[in-house]
C-alpha positions in Angstrom: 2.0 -21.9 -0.4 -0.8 -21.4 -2.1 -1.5 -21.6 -6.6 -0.4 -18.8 -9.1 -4.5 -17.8 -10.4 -3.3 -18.0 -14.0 -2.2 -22.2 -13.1 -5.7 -22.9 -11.2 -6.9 -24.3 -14.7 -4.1 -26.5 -15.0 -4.4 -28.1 -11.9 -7.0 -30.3 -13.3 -4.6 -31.2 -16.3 -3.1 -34.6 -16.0 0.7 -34.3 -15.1 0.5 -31.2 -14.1 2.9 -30.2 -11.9 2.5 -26.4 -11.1 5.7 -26.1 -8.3 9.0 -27.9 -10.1 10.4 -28.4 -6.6 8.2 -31.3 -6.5 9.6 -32.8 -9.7 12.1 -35.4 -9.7 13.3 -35.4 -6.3 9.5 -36.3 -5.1 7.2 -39.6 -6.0 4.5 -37.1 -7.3 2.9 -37.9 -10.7 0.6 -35.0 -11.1 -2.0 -36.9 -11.0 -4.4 -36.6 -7.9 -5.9 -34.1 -8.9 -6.9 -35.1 -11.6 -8.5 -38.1 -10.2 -10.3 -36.4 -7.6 -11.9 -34.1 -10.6 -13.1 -37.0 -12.0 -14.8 -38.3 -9.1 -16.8 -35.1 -8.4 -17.6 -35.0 -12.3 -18.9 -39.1 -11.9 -21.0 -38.1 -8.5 -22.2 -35.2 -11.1 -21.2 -32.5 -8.5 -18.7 -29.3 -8.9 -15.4 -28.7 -7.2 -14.1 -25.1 -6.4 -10.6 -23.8 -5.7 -9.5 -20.8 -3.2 -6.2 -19.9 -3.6 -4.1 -17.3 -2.1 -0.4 -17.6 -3.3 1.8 -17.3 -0.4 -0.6 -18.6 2.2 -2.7 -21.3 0.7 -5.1 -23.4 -1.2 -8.9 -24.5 -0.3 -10.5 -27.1 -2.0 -14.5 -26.9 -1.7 -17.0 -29.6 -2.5 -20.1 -31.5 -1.7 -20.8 -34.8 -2.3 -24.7 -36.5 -2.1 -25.6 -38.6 0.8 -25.9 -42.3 -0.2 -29.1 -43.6 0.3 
């Protein structure tokens, strides 16, 4: 469905929940996320977002081979 541009900084926020459909009714917490921001930032590598609301969301990363 894709993320309102002025919420994309948000995602990252813990809790964050930008669609209330997927409030109460659904076992989401908000925070994956946030997590997975975390993991990129530990692996010291960046995270991008393409979002087009109405049709959908990319989310673009690289992570380092292990050696």
């Amino acid at each position: 469905e894709g993320i309102p541009k002025e919420s994309i900084p948000k995602i990252w926020d813990r809790f964050y929940k930008h669609d209330a459909s997927r409030g109460r009714d659904r076992k989401s917490t908000g925070l994956g996320l946030s997590i997975v921001k975390e993991i990129i930032n530990a692996h010291q590598q960046h995270i991008d977002v393409v979002s087009t609301p109405g049709v959908g969301t990319e989310f673009i990363f690289t992570l380092e081979k292990s050696h």
